[in-house]
N, C-alpha and C positions, 0 to 999 in steps of 0.2 A: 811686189818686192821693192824695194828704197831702189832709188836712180843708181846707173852705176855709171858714175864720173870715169872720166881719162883721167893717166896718173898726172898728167899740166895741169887739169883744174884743183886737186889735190889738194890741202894744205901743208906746208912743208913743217917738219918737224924741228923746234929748235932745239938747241944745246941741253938744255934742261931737262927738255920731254924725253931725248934720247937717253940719259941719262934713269929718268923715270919709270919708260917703256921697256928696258933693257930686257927684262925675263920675257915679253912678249916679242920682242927682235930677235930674239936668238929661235923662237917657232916658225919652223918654215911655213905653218898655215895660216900663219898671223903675218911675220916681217916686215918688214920700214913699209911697204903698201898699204899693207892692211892694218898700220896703226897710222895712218895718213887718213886711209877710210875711217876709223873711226874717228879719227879728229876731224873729220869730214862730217862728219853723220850727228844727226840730233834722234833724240826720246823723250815724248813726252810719257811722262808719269801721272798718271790718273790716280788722286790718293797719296798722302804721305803718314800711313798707316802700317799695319804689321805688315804687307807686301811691300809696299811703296818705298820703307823705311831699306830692307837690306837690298832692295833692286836695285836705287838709284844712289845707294853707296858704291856696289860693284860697278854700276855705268862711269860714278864718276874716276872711280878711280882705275876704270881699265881706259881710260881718256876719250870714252863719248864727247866732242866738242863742244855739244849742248844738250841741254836737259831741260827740259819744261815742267812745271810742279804744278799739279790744279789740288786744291784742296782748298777748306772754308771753317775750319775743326781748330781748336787749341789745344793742345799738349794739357794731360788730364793724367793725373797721378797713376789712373786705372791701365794707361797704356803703355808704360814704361815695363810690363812685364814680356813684351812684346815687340813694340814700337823702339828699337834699339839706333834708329837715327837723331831721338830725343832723352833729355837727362834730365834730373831732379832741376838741376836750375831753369829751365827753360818751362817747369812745370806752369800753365797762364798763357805762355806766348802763343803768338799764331805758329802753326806747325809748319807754315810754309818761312817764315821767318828760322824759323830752328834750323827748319831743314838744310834752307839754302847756307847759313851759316854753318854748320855742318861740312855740307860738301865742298864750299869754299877753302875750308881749314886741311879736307883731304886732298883736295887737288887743285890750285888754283888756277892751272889752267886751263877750265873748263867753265865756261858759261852757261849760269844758272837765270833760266828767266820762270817768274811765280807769275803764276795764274790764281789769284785769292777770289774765287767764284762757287758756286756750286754748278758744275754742269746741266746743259739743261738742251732742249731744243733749239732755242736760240738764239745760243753760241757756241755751240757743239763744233760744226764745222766750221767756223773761223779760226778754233782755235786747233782741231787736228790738223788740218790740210797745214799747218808750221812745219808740222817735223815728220821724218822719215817714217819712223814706228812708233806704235804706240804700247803703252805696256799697262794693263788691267788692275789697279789697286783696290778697286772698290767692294764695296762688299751688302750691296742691294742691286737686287735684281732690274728695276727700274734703270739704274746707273751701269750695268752689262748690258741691255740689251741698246741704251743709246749710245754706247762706244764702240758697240759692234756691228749698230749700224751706219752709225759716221764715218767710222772706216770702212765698211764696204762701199761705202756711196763716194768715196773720193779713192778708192784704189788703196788704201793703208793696210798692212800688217798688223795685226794684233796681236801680243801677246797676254794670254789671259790666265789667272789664276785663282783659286778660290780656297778658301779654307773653314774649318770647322772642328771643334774640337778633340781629335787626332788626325784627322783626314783630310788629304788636299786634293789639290788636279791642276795641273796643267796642261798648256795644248800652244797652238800657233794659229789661229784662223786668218786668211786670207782668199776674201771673195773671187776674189781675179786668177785665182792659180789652184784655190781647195774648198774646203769648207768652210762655214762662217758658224758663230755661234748659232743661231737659230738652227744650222743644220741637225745639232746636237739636240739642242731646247725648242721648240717648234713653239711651246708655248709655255711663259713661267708658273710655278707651282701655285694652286690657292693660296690666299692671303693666309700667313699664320701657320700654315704647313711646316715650314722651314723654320725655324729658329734662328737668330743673330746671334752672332757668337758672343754678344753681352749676355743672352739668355741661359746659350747652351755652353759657351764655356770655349776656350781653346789653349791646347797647350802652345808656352810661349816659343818654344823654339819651332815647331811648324813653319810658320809666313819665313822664317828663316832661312827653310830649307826650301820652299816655295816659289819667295822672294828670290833667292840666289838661281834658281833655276829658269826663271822669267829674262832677271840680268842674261845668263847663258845663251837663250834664244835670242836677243836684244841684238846683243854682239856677232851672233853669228848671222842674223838677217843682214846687220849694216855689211859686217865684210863679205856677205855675199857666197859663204864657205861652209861647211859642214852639215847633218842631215839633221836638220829644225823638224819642231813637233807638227809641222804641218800635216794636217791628216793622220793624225796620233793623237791621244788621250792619256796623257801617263795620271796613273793613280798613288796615291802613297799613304800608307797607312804607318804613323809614325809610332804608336804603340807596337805593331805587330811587327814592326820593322822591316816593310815589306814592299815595292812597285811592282804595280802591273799596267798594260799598256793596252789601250784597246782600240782597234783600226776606226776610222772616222770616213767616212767617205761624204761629198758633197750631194745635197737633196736635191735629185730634178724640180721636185715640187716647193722649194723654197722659196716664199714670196721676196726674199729679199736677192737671195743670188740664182734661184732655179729657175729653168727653161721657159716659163712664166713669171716672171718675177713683176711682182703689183705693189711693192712698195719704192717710191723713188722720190720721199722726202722724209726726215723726221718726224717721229707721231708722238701723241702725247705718253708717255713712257709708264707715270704713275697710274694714267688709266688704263695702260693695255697689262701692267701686272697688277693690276687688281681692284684701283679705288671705286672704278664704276660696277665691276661687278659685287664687290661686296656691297656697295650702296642699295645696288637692284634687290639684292638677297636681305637684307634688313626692309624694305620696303612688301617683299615679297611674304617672309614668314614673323611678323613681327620678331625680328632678333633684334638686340639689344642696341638699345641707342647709343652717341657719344656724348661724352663730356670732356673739355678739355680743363687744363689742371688749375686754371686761372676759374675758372667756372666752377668746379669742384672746393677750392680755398675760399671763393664767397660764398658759398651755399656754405660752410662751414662758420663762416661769420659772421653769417646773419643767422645761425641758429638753427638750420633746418635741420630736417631727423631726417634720416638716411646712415645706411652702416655701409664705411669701406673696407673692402675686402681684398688685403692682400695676399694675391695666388704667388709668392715668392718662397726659396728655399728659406730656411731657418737662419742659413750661415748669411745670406744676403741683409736677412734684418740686422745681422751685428754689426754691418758699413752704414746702412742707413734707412731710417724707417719713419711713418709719420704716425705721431703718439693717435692713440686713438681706435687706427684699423686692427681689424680681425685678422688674423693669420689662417688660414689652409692650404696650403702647396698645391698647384693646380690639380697633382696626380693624386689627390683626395675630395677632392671638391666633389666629385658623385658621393662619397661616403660619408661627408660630414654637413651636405646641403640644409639638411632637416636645422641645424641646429640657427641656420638666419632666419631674421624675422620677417616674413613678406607682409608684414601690415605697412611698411615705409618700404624706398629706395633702397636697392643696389649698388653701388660704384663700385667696379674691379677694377685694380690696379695690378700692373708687375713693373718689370725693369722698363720697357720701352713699348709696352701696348700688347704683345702677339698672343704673350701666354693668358693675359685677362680676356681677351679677345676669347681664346677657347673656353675661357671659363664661361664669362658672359651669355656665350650662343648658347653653351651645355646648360644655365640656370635656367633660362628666357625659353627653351624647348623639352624644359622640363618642370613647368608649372608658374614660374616665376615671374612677375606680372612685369615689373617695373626693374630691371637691369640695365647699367646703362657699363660702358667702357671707360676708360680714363685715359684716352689717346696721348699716346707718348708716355704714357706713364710715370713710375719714380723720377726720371729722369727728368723731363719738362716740368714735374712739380720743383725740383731744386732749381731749377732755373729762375725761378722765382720765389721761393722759400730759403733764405742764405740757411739757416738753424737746420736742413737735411743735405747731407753730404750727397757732392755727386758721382759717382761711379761708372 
């Protein structure tokens, strides 16, 4: 849990803030203290995306004193159905630009300091051990399991949340007092299992309702007050309009926070959710090679034969597509395999690699000599092809 100051070391509230705070002073479980404490208390925010975006509005404007922003992303047309901390104008900008501009304009008395990095091992802990709690934006497993163990390894509160196209989850992990994520996830899902919600889709108001309830534990950690999802799993099903809650208890055998615990530094993230074992399984069963999209654009340039194959929906090719590829939505690719030609190359592509991935393994395990991936997919192709849009 965050330190809990004497009311002397406290920051005092001026005229204005009093003025600002006023619906939370008149709450006895809040009052002139516990809006001290929060103007006391910092959050970093991991992510200024659909969680990120309504979290760190609520922090700044219930008056968190500080707020730390880690992101590396620019404001992309695609996010604004969503992402409601950014606007058509700022479409280009860096998102931590927006952002902090943003919360500047809802509260200026709250300091915003931007971390423009992509988290990693080896700034992980420099940059949590800042602030009190931390609050979960991100949305790769690689990027959960290094913030939940950065924070276990320096004593940090976690707030974490996750989303997908109707369905969320939140929780509260803290290694020093409950459970951690690992207790939940022991181990992330196969590469490709899971879907990105660029793949699978998410309704926009979700991270909203997700986001706001992250902000809610935030606040209640700094003031020290109220019964946080610690050791709780709330679920919510935004179609069905529906929570459910499911009790969490901490694992004796967790290597991070159980009775044996063997992990007591940072490890490489990308390899323990999956890059080395997918590598071992393509070296194992000849599955399908990669190509990246800059690889794929010269082989196209110089002439070579090879057919690409996009496994994307129908309505996706209408945002953007590269003249040329085959269409079959991955959930037909068994039924319409016969009709490629396996005298040449393979390339599957989709939005960001996972769904060609499935295809790829299904062609290459079922006769197909030469398949290869198109890592990163559509998306790292427009990175370097301005003529396809990126989404």
């Amino acid at each position: 849990m965050p330190s809990d100051p004497t009311d002397s070391a406290l920051p005092e509230l001026t005229r204005d803030e009093l003025r600002r705070y006023s619906r939370h002073l008149t709450l006895d479980e809040v009052g002139l203290d516990g809006q001290r404490r929060l103007k006391g208390g910092s959050v970093l925010v991991v992510g200024c995306g659909g969680l990120g975006s309504p979290a760190a509005l609520y922090l700044a404007a219930a008056g968190v004193g500080r707020i730390g922003l880690v992101d590396f992303d620019a404001v992309d047309e695609s996010n604004l159905q969503r992402q409601i901390a950014h606007g058509t104008a700022q479409i280009g900008r860096p998102k931590l630009d927006s952002m902090r501009a943003r919360l500047a304009d809802l509260n200026p008395h709250v300091t915003v300091e931007t971390h423009d990095l992509r988290l990693s091992s080896d700034n992980a802990l420099d940059v949590v051990r800042r602030y009190d709690v931390v609050l979960d934006g991100t949305d790769n497993f690689p990027a959960r399991y290094l913030v939940n163990d950065a924070c276990a390894l320096l004593g940090k509160p976690l707030v974490y949340g996750s989303i997908l196209r109707f369905e969320g989850q939140a929780s509260v992990f803290d290694a020093a007092n409950g459970p951690c994520y690992r207790c939940l996830f022991p181990q992330p899902p196969e590469p490709g299992v899971v879907p990105s919600c660029a793949e699978a889709g998410v309704l926009g108001v979700l991270p909203g309702v997700i986001g706001s309830i992250q902000a809610n534990e935030a606040i209640k950690l700094l003031l020290g007050a109220g019964d946080t999802l610690l050791g709780r799993l709330l679920l919510y099903d935004a179609w069905a309009m529906r929570f459910r809650e499911v009790r969490l208890a901490k694992d004796p055998a967790c290597p991070l926070c159980g009775e044996g615990a063997t992990i007591r530094e940072l490890v490489d993230y990308e390899e323990f959710c999956g890059a080395g074992r997918a590598t071992a399984a393509v070296e194992e069963s000849s599955a399908p090679r990669h190509l990246s999209a800059g690889e794929v654009i010269a082989m196209r340039a110089r002439g070579e034969r090879f057919t690409l194959l996009d496994v994307r929906e129908a309505f996706e090719l209408m945002i953007a597509s590269v003249p040329g590829a085959v269409n079959i939505p991955l959930g037909i690719v068994p039924l319409r395999a016969h009709e490629l030609d396996d005298s040449h190359p393979v390339v599957v592509l989709c939005h960001h690699g996972g769904r060609s991935m499935a295809a790829a393994q299904w062609l290459s395990g079922h006769g197909h000599r030469l398949v290869f991936n198109l890592d990163g997919g559509i998306d790292a192709w427009s990175l370097l092809d301005s003529s396809v849009p990126r989404y």
